[in-house]
C-alpha positions as a printed NumPy array, in Angstrom:
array([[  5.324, -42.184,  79.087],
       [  5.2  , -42.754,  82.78 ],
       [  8.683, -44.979,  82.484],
       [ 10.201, -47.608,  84.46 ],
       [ 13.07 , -47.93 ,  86.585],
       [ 16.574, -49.035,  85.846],
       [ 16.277, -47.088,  82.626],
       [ 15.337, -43.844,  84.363],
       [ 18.235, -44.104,  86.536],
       [ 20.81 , -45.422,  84.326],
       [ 19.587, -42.434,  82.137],
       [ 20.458, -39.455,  85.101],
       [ 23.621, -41.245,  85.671],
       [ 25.065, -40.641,  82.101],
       [ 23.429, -37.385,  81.672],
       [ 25.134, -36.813,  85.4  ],
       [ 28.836, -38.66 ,  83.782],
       [ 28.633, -36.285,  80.31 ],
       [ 28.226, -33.386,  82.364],
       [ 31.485, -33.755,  84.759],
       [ 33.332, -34.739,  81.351],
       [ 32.21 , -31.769,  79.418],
       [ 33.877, -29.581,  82.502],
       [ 36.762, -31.101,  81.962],
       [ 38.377, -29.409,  79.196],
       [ 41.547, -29.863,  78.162],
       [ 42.355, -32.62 ,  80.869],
       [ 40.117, -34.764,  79.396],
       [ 42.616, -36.152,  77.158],
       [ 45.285, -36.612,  79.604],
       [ 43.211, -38.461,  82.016],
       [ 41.25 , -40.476,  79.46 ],
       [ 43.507, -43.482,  79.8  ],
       [ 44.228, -43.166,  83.683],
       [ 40.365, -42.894,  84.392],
       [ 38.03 , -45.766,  84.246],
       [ 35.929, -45.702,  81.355],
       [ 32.423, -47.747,  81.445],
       [ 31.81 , -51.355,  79.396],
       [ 30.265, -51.51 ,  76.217],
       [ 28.357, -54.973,  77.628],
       [ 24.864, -54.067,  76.209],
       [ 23.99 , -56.075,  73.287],
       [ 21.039, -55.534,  70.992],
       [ 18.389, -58.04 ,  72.953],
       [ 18.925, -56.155,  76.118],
       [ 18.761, -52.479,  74.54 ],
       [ 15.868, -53.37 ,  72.926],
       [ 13.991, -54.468,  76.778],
       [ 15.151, -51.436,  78.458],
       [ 13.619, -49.496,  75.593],
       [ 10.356, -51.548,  75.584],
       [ 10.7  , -51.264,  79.728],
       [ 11.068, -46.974,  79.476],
       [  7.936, -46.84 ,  76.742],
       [  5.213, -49.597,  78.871],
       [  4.047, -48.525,  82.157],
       [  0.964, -47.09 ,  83.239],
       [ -0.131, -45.014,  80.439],
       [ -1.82 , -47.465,  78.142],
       [ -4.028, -48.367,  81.447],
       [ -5.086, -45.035,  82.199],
       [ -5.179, -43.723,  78.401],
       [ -7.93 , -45.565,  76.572],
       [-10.915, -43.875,  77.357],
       [ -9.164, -40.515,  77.207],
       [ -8.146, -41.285,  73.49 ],
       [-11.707, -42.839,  72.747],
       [-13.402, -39.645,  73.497],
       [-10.693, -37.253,  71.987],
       [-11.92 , -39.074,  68.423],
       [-15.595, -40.299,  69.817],
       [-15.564, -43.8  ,  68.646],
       [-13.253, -46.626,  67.487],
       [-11.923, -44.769,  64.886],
       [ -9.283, -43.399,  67.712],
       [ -7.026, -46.532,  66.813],
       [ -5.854, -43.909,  63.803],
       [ -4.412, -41.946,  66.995],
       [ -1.911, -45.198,  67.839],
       [ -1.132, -46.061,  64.516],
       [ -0.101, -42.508,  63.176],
       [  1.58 , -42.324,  66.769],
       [  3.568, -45.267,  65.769],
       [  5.093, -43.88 ,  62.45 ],
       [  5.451, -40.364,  63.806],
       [  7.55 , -42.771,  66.331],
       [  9.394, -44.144,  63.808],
       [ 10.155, -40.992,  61.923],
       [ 11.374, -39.117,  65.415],
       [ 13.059, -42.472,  66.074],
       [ 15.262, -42.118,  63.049],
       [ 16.044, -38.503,  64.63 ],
       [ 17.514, -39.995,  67.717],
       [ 19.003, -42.578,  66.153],
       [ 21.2  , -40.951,  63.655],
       [ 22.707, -38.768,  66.444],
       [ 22.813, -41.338,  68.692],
       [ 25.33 , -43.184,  66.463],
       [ 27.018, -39.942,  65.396],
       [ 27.761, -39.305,  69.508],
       [ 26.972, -42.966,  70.618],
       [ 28.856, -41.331,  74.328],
       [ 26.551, -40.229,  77.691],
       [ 23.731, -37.449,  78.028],
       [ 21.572, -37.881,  75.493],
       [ 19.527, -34.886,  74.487],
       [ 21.78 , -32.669,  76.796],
       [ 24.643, -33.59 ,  74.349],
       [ 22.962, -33.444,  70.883],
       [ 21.592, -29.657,  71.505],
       [ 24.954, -28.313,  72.974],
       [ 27.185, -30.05 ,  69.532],
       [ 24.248, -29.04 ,  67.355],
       [ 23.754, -25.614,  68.309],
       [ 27.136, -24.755,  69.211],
       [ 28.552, -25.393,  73.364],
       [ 30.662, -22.22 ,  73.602],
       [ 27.178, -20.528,  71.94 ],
       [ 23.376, -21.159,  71.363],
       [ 23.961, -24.987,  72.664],
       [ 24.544, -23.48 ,  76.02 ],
       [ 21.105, -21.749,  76.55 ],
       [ 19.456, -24.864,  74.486],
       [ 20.452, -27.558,  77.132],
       [ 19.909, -24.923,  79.841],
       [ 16.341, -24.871,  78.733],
       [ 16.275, -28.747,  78.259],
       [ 16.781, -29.018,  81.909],
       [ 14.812, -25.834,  82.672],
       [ 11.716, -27.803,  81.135],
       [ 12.144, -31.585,  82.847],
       [ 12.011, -29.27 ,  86.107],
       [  8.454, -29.376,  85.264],
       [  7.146, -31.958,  82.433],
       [  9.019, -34.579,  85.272],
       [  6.654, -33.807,  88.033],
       [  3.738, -33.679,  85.332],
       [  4.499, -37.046,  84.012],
       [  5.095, -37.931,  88.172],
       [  1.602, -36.542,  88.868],
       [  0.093, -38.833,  85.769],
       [  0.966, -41.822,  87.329],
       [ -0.097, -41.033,  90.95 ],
       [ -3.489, -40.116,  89.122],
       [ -3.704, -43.259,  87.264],
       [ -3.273, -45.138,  90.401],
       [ -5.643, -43.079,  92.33 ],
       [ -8.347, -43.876,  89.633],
       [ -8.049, -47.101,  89.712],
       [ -8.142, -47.201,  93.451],
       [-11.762, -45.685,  92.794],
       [-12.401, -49.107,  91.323],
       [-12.787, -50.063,  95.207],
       [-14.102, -47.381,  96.835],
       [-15.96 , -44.939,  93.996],
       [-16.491, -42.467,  97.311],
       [-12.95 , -41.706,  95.615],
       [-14.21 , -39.728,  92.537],
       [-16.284, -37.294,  94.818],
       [-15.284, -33.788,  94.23 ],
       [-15.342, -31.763,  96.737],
       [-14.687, -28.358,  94.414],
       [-13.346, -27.684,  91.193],
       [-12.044, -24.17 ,  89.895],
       [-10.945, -22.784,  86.986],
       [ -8.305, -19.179,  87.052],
       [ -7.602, -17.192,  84.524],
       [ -5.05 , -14.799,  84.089],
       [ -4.918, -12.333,  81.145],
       [ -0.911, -12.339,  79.699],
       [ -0.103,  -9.203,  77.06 ],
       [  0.64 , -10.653,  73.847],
       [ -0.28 , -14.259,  74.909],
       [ -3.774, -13.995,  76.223],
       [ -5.951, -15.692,  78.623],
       [ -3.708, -18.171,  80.402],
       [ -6.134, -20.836,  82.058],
       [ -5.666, -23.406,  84.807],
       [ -8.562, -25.974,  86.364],
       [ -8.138, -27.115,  89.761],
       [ -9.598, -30.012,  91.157],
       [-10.1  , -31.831,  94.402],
       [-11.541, -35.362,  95.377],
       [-10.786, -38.021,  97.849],
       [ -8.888, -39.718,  95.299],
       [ -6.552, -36.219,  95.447],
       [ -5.813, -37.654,  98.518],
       [ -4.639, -41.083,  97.533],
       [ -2.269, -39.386,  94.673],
       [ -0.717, -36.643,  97.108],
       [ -0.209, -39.886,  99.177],
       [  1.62 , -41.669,  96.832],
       [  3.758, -38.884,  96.392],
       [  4.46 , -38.287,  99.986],
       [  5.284, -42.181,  99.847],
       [  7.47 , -42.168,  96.691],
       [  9.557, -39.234,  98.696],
       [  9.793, -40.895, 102.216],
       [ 11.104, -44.664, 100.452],
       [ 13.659, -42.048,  98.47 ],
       [ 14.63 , -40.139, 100.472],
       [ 17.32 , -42.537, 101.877],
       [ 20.71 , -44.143, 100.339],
       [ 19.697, -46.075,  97.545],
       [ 22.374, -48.784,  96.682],
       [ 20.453, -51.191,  93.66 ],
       [ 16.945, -51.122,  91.977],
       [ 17.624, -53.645,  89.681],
       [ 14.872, -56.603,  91.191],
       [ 12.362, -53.93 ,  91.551],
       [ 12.562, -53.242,  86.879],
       [ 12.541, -57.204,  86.909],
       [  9.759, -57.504,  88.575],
       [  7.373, -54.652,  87.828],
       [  8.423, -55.854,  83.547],
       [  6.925, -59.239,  84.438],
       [  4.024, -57.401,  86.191],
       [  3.554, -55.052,  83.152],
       [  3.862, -57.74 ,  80.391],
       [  1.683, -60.418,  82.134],
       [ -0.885, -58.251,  82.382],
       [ -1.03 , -56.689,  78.602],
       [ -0.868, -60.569,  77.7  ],
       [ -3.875, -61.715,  80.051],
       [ -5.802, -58.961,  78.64 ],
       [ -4.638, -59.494,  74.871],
       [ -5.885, -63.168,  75.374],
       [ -8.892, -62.103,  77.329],
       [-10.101, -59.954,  73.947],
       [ -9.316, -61.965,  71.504],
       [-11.277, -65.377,  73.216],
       [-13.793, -62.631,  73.877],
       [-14.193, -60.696,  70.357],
       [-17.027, -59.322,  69.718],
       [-16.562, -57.825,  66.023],
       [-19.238, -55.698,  65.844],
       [-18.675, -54.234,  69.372],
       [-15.158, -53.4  ,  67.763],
       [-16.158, -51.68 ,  65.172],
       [-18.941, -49.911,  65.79 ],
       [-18.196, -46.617,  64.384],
       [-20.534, -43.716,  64.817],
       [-22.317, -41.792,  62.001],
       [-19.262, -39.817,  60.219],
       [-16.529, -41.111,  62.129],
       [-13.781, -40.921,  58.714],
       [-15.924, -37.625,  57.403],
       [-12.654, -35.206,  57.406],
       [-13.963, -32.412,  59.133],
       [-12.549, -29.467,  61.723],
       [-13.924, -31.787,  63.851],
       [-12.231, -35.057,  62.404],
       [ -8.92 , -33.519,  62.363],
       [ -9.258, -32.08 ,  65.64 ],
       [ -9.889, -35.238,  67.52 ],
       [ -6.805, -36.771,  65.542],
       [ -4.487, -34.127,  66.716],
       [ -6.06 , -34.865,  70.496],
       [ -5.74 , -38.613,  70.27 ],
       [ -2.23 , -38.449,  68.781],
       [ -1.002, -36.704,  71.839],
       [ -1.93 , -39.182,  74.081],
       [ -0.737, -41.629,  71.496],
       [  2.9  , -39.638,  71.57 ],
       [  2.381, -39.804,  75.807],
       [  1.973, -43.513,  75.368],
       [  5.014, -44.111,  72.812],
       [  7.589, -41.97 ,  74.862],
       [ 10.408, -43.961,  75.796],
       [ 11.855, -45.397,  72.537],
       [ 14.926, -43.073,  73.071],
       [ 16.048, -44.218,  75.852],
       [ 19.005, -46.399,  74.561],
       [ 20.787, -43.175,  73.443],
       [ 21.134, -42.359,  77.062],
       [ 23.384, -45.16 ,  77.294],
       [ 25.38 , -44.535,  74.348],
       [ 28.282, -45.349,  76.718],
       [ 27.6  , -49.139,  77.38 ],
       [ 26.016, -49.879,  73.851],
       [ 28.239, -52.936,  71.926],
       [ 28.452, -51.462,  68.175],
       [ 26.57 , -48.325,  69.014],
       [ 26.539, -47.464,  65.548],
       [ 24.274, -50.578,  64.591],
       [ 22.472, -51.475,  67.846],
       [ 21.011, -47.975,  68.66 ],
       [ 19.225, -47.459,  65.944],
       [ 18.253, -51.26 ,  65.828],
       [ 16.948, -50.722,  69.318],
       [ 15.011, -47.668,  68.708],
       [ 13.504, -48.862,  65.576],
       [ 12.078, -52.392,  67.382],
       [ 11.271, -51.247,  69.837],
       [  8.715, -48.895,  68.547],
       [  7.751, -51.759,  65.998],
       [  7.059, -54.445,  68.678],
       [  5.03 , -51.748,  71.624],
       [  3.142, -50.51 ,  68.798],
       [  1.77 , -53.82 ,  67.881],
       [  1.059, -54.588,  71.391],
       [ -0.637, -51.677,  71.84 ],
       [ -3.098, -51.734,  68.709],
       [ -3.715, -55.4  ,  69.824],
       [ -4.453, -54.782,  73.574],
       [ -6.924, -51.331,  73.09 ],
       [ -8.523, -53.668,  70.351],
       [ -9.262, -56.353,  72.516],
       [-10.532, -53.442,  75.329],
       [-12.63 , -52.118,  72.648],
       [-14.432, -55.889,  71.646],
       [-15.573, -56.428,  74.945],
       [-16.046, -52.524,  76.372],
       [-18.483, -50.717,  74.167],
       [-16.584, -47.27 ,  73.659],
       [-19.706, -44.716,  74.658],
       [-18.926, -45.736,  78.099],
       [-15.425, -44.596,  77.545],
       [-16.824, -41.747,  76.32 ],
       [-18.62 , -41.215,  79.416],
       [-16.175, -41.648,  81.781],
       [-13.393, -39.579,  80.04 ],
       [-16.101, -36.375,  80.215],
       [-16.833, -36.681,  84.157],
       [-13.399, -37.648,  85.086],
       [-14.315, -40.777,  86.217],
       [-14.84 , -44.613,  86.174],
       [-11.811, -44.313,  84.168],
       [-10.473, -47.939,  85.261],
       [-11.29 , -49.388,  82.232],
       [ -9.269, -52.648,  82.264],
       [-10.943, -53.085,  85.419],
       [-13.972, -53.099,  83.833],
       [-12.854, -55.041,  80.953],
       [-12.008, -58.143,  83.045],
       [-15.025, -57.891,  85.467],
       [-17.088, -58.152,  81.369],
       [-14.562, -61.26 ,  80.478],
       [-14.373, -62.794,  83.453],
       [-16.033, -61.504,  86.95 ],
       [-15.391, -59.361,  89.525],
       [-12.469, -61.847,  90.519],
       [-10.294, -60.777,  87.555],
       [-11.354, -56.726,  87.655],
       [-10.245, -56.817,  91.721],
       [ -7.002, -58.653,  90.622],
       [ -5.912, -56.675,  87.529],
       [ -6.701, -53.556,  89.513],
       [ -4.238, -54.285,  92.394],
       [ -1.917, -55.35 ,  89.07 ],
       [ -2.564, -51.945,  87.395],
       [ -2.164, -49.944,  90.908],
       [  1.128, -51.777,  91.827],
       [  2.194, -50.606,  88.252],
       [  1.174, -47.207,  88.84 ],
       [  3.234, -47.4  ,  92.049],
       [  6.422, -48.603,  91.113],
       [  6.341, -46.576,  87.768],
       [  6.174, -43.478,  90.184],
       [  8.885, -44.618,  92.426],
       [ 11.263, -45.448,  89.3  ],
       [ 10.194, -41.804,  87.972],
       [ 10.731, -39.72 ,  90.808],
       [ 14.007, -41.815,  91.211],
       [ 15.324, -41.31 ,  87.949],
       [ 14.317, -37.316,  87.596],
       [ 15.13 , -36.386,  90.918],
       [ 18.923, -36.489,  89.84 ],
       [ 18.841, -34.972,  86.856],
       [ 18.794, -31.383,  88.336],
       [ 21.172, -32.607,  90.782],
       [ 23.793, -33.435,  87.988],
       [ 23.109, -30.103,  85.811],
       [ 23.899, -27.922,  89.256],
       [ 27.116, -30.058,  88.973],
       [ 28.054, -29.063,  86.111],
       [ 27.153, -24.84 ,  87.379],
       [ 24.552, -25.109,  84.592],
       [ 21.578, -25.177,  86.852],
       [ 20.807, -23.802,  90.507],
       [ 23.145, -24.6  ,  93.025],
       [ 20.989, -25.224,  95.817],
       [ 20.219, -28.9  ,  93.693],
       [ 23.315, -30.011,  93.968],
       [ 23.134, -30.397,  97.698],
       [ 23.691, -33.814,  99.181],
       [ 22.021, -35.567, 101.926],
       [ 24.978, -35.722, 104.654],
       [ 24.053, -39.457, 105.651],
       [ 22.26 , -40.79 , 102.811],
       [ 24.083, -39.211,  99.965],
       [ 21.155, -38.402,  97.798],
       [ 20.044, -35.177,  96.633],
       [ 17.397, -34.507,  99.124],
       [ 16.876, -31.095,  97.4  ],
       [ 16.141, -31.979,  93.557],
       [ 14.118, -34.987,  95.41 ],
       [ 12.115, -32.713,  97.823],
       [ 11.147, -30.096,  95.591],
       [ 10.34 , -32.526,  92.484],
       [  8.091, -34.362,  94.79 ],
       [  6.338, -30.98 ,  95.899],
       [  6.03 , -29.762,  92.507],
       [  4.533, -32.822,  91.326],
       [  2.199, -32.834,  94.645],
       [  0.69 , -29.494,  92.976],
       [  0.003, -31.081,  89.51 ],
       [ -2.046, -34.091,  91.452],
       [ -4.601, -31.106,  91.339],
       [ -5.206, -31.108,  87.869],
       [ -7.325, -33.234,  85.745],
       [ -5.291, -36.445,  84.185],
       [ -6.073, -35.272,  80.682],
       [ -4.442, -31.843,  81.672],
       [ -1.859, -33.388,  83.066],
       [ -0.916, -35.126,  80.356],
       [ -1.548, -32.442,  77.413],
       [  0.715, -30.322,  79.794],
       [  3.508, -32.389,  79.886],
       [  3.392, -33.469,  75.694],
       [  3.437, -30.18 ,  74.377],
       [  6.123, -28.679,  76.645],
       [  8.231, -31.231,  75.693],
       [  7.684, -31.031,  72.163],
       [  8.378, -27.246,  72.156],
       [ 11.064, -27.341,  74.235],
       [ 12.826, -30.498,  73.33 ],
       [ 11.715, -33.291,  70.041],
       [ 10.76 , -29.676,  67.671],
       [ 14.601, -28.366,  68.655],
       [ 15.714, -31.382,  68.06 ],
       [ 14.015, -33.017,  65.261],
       [ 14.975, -29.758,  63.187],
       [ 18.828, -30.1  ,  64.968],
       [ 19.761, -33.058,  63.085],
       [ 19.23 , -31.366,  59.945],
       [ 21.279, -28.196,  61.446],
       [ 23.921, -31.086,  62.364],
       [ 24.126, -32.133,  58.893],
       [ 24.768, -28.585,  57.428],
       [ 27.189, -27.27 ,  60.516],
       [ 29.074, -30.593,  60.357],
       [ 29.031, -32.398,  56.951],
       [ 32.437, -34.214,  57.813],
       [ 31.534, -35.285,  61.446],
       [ 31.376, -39.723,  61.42 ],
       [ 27.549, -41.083,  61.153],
       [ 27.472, -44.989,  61.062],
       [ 24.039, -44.366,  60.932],
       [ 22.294, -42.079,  57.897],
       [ 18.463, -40.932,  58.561],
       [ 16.977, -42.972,  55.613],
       [ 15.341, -40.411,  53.225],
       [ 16.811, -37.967,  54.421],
       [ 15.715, -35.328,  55.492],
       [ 11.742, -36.452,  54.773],
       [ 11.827, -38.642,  58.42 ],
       [ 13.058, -35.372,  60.322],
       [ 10.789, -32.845,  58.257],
       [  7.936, -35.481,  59.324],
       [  8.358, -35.726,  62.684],
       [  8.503, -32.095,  62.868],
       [  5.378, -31.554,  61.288],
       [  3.741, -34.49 ,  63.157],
       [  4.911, -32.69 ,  66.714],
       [  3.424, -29.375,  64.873],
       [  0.106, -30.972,  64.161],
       [ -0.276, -32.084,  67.64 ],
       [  0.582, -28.799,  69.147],
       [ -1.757, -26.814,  66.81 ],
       [ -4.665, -29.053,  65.549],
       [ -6.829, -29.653,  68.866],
       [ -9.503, -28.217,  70.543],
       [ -8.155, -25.499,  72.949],
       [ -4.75 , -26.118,  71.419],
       [ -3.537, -22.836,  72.586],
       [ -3.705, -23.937,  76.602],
       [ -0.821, -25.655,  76.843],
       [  1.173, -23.8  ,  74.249],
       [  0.744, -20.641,  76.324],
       [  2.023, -22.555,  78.896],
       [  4.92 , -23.749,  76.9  ],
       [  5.642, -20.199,  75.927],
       [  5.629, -18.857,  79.579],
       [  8.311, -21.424,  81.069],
       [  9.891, -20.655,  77.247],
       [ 10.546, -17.388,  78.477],
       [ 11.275, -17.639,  82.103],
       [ 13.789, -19.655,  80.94 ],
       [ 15.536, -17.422,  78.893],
       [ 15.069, -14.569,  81.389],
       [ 16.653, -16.657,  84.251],
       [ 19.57 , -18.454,  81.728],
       [ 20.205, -14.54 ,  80.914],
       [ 20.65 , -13.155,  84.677],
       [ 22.616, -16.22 ,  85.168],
       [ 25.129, -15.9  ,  82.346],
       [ 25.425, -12.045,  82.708],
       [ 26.585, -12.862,  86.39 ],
       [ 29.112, -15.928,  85.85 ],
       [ 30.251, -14.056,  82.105],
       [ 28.599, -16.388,  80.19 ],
       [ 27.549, -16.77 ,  76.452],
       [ 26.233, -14.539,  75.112],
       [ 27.841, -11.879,  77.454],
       [ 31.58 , -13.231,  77.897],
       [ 33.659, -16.433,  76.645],
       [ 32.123, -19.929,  77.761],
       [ 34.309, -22.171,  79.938],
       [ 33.455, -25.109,  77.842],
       [ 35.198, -27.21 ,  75.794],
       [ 33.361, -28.746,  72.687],
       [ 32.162, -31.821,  72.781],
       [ 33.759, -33.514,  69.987],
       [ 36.195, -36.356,  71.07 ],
       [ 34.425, -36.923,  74.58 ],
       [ 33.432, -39.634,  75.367],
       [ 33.177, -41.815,  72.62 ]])
């Protein structure tokens, strides 16, 4: 989900606090006491907002026509609601390890404990980082996309192209590995809100606190004016007008489902966020897993209500129609001008596009440091680490995640986001989501306030859920092939790195494990 800010950055500031602990080693102990240690002064209310903050931004804007077309007709709802309990099933994943290591890093600290930090655990979190170098700009590059589509909304010269090309390069053992370029004037406007996002970055930022505040009153005001705009303008027939077949399970049926549930998993992302801040949780062991759990619960239900009141008043073939040319996707835009005039469309445009904005500032923010922290902690490349000499910012891991997502404004936005949900769910939620069952059978004894409920069934659920969606789609193969390529450069480059510095697997590891830090 294209997130917003405060948690972003509160989230690369405890990966960035777990990493310079983990380095530690055996001072960690004797400085515990002396060092400052941060406040447990988050309470349930306000870890349930900054969850419900990370999971709305753009994407259920810029989504609905994609997801509308993936399933051709209303029956794509099925795509948020199984969304929702896959949610729910990888939410009791993150929230059993969050309690059992309620401390900073997140997903950097589960793989290294689960899979071993003086072993596997080491390449693992290598490769977690490895990946956000690129599923960051891609879920950068969706918002600037979003915004620039909406921006078409004004001038429709915007959805010109001017060419459009499609490479293909044959891979032994992989196959064809293919990539569509495209190019419009509304290009333009996203490579320019990336050139923006850098330039208001890329100076000392001291607090971003107003700017959340703000865009979550932006962000909720507008899913409640259009939530009260379809339900006082319901048409029920409109809603449900489901084409010939629509629940016939077919290839075709279960291929659209797979489609529309990755963009309903792109929508959803965020939920996790509170284990990020396991650090400044009150009763981690209770509150995390409350927070994850509502949080999912209440977006859900705001998001089945708001794409059902878009689909009363929209009829969905003109989704359809948009999502296959690429454009006119601004469909709240053209929700509002159907409920109320052109009035309302111009004004929930500039609404949507200031969303878009600030959900790309808070992004680029937030991921830019991430790198910065991992070269830190001489788990990453050292030329990240660098530090602007004025501003004190990492102008590299800014720069180059800025460029990088400048190259992904080139794709198509349903590329973009197919891209960035099925490298993370290779790389990341599958390693994970099977980790907490590893956890369980490395470390029977270790403390877990919170207990998966039917165990294992959520875990093996989410697992298959993330497998459906990777597999079950038209073209499915793409992206995996993707996937599998950074997979392997990866590996490759974690290899070369760890043969230099005498690294697992080819000498002793320097860290410590984990257990006891930070708690």
């Amino acid at each position: 989900m294209v997130a917003l800010a405060s948690g972003q950055v509160v989230r690369w500031v405890s990966i960035r606090q777990f990493m310079q602990t983990s380095n530690q080693g055996a001072e960690v102990e004797s400085s515990k006491q002396a060092s400052p240690q941060l406040i447990r002064g988050m309470g349930l209310g306000s870890a349930v907002a900054l969850n419900m903050l990370d999971m709305i931004g753009v994407g259920p804007f810029i989504t609905m026509p994609l997801i509308v077309s993936a399933m051709g007709g209303p029956q794509a709802m099925l795509g948020w609601v199984l969304g929702a309990g896959f949610a729910i099933c990888d939410g009791l994943v993150w929230a059993e390890l969050g309690a059992a290591m309620p401390g900073s890093g997140g997903s950097y600290r589960y793989l290294r404990e689960i899979y071993g930090p003086n072993k596997m655990g080491r390449l693992i979190s290598f490769l977690f980082i490895w990946q956000l170098s690129f599923s960051a700009p891609l879920s950068i590059a969706s918002g600037c996309l979003g915004l620039a589509g909406y921006a078409a909304y004004f001038w429709p010269r915007l959805e010109h192209i001017y060419f459009s090309r499609t490479g293909n390069w044959h891979l032994p053992l992989l196959g064809s590995l293919q990539m569509s370029w495209v190019a419009n004037s509304g290009t333009l406007v996203a490579l320019g809100m990336c050139l923006l996002a850098v330039l208001l970055l890329y100076r000392r930022i001291t607090t971003i606190g107003k700017l959340s505040k703000v865009l979550w009153v932006v962000v909720m005001g507008t899913i409640g004016w259009i939530i009260f705009a379809g339900l006082t303008h319901f048409n029920t027939a409109r809603a449900f007008d489901f084409p010939p077949g629509a629940f016939t399970l077919s290839r075709g049926f279960f291929h659209g489902l797979g489609s529309a549930m990755l963009i309903g998993t792109y929508d959803y992302w965020g939920y996790y966020n509170v284990c990020f801040l396991g650090d400044e949780v009150k009763d981690p062991g209770r509150n995390i897993p409350r927070a994850l759990l509502l949080s999912i619960l209440l977006v859900g239900g705001l998001y089945i209500l708001m794409n059902l009141s878009i689909l009363a008043v929209v009829p969905w073939r003109e989704m359809v129609r948009a999502s296959g040319a690429n454009s006119g996707l601004y469909v709240v835009s053209v929700f509002m001008r159907k409920a109320y005039g052109p009035w309302a469309a111009r004004l929930v445009t500039v609404l949507v596009m200031w969303t878009a904005f600030a959900s790309v500032f808070s992004l680029m923010l937030g991921y830019s440091r991430v790198p910065y922290a991992a070269a830190l902690d001489g788990n990453y490349f050292r030329a990240f680490a660098r530090v602007h000499p004025e501003g004190r910012f990492p102008y590299v891991s800014l720069v180059s995640l800025g460029a990088v997502a400048a190259l992904f404004c080139f794709l198509r936005l349903a590329d973009v986001i197919a891209a960035l949900v099925v490298i993370r769910i290779m790389l990341q939620f599958l390693v994970q989501a099977i980790g907490v069952i590893v956890l369980r059978i490395r470390r029977p004894d270790m403390p877990r306030p919170f207990r998966m409920w039917l165990y294992p069934l959520p875990a093996l659920i989410a697992s298959i859920g993330f497998s459906y969606i990777l597999f079950v789609r038209v073209n499915a193969l793409k992206e995996i092939r993707y996937a599998i390529v950074l997979l392997i450069l990866g590996i490759v480059i974690y290899l070369i790195r760890a043969w230099k510095q005498s690294e697992w697997p080819f000498g002793a590891s320097s860290d410590p494990t984990l257990e006891g830090v930070s708690g």
